[in-house]
KEKE-3310 file (N, C-alpha, C; in steps of 0.2 Angstrom, whole numbers, plus 5000, padded with zeros to 4 digits):
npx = (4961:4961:4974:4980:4976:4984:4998:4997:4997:5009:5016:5013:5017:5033:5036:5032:5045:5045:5051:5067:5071:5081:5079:5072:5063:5061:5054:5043:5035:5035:5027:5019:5012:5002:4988:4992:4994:5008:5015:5005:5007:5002:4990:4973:4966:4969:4975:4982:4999:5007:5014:5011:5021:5021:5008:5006:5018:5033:5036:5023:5018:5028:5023:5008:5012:5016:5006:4992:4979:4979:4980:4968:4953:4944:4951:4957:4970:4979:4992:5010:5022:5036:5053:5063:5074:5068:5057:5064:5070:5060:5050:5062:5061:5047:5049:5059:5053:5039:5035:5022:5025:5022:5028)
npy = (4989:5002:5002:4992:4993:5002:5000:4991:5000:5005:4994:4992:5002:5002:4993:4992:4999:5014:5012:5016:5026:5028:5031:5042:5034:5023:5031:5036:5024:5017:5027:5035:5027:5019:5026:5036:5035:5035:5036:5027:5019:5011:5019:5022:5030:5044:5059:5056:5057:5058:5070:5080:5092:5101:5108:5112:5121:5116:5121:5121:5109:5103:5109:5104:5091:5089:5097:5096:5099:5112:5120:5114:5113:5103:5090:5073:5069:5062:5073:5071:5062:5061:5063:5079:5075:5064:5071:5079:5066:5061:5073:5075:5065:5063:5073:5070:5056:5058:5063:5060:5047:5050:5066)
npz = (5042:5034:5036:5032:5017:5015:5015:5004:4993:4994:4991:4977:4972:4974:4969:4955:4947:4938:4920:4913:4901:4886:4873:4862:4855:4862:4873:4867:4862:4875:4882:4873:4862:4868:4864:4855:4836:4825:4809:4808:4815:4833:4846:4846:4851:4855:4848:4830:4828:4816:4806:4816:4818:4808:4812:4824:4836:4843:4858:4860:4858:4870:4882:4883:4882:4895:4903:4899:4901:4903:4893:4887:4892:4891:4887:4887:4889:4901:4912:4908:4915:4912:4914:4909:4900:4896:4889:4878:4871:4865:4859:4849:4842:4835:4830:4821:4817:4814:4800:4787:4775:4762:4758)
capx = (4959:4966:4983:4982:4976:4990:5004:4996:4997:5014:5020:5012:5024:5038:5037:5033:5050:5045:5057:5071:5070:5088:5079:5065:5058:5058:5051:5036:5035:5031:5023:5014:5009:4996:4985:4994:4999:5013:5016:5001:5006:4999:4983:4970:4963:4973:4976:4989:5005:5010:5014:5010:5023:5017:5002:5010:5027:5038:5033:5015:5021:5030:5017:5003:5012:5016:5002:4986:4971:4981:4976:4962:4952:4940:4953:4956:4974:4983:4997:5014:5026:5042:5059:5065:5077:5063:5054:5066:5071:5053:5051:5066:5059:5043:5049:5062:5050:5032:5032:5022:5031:5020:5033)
capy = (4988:5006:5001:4986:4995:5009:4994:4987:5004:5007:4991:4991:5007:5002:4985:4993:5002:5016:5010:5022:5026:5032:5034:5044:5028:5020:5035:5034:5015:5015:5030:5038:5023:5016:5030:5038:5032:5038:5033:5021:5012:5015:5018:5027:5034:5050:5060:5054:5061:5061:5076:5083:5098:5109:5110:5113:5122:5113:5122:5120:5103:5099:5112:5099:5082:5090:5099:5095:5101:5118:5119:5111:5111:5098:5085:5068:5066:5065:5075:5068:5061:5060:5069:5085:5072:5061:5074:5080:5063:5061:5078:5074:5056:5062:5078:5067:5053:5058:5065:5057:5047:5058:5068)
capz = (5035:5031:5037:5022:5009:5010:5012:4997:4987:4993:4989:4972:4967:4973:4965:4948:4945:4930:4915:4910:4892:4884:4865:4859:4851:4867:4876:4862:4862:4881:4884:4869:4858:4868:4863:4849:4830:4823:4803:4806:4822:4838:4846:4841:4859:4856:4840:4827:4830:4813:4804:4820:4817:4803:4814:4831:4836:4849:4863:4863:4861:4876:4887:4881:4885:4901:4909:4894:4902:4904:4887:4881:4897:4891:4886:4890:4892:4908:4912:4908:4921:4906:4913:4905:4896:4889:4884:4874:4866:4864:4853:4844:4839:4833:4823:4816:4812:4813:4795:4782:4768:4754:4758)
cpx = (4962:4972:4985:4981:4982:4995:5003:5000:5004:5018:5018:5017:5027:5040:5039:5037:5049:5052:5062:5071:5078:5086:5073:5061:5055:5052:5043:5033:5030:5029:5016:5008:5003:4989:4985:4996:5004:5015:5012:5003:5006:4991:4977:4962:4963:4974:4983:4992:5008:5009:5010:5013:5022:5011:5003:5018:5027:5035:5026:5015:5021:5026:5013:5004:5012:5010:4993:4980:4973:4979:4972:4959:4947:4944:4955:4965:4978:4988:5006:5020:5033:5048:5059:5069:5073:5059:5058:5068:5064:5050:5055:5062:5055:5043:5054:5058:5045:5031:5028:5026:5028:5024:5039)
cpy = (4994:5005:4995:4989:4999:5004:4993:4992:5006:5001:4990:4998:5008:4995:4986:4999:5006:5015:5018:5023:5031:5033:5037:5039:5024:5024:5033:5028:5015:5020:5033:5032:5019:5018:5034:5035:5038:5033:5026:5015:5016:5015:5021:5034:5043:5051:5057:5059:5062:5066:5081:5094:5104:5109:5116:5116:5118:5115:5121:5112:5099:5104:5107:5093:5085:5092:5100:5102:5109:5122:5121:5110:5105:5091:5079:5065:5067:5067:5070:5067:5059:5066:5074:5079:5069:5062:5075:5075:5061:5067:5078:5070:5058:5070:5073:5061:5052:5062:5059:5054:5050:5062:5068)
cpz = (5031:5030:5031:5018:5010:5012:5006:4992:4986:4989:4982:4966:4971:4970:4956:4946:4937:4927:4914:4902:4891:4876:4864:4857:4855:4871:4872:4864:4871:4885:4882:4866:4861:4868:4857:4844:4828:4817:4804:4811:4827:4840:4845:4846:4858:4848:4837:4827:4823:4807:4809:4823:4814:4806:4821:4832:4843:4856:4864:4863:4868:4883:4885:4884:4893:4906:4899:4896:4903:4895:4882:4888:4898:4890:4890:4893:4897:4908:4911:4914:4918:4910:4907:4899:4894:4886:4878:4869:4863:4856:4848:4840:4836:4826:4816:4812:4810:4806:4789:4778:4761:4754:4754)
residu = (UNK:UNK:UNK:UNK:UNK:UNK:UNK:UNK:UNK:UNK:UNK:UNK:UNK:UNK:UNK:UNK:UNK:UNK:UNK:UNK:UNK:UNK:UNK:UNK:UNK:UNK:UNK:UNK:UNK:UNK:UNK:UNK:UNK:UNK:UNK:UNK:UNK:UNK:UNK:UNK:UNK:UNK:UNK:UNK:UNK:UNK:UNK:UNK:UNK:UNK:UNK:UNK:UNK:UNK:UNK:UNK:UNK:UNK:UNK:UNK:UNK:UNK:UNK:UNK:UNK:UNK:UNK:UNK:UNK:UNK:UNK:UNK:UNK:UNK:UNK:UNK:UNK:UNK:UNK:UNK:UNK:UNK:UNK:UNK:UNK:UNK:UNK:UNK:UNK:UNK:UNK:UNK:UNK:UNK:UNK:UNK:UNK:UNK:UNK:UNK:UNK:UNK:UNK)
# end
C-alpha cells in the first residue's frame, strides 16, 4: 500500500510540469493572483499588492516572497518556489504596474 501511494505522488509531480513564465505578468498571473489583487484584480486571501512599494523597499520584497514566515512568523503565506529570474520579472511587473491610477 506504501509502495502505491509514493508511485502515485511521484507520478503526480512529474505529470504536472511547473509552467515556465518569461514575463512578470505571467509570473503574477500564475502565481501571485490567486491570493493577491493588483489594481483591483486578483484574490483577496493575501494583502493587495498595489501601491505595495512606497510601503516596502525591494528587498524586503523578494525576502518575503521567498522565505515569509522569516518575517512575519505568524503569517500564512508559503514560501515561494519562483527562480531568481521570476522573481525578478515578478518585482519588476508589480513596481512597474502595482501603482494606483490616482496617481
Amino acid at each position: 500500500m506504501a509502495a502505491l501511494l509514493i508511485f502515485l505522488l511521484l507520478l503526480a509531480a512529474f505529470s504536472c510540469p511547473r509552467p515556465e513564465y518569461s514575463t512578470g505578468e505571467q509570473v503574477y498571473e500564475g502565481e501571485c493572483a490567486k491570493c493577491h489583487k493588483l489594481r483591483g484584480k486578483g484574490g483577496t486571501k493575501g494583502p493587495d499588492l498595489t501601491d505595495v512599494f512606497p510601503k516596502k523597499d525591494e528587498s524586503y520584497i523578494r525576502n518575503y516572497t521567498l522565505d515569509p514566515r522569516s518575517l512575519k512568523g505568524d503569517g500564512i503565506m508559503p514560501p515561494s518556489e519562483l527562480t531568481d529570474r521570476e522573481l525578478d520579472l515578478v518585482v519588476h511587473y508589480i513596481k512597474e504596474k502595482g501603482h494606483s491610477q490616482r496617481r
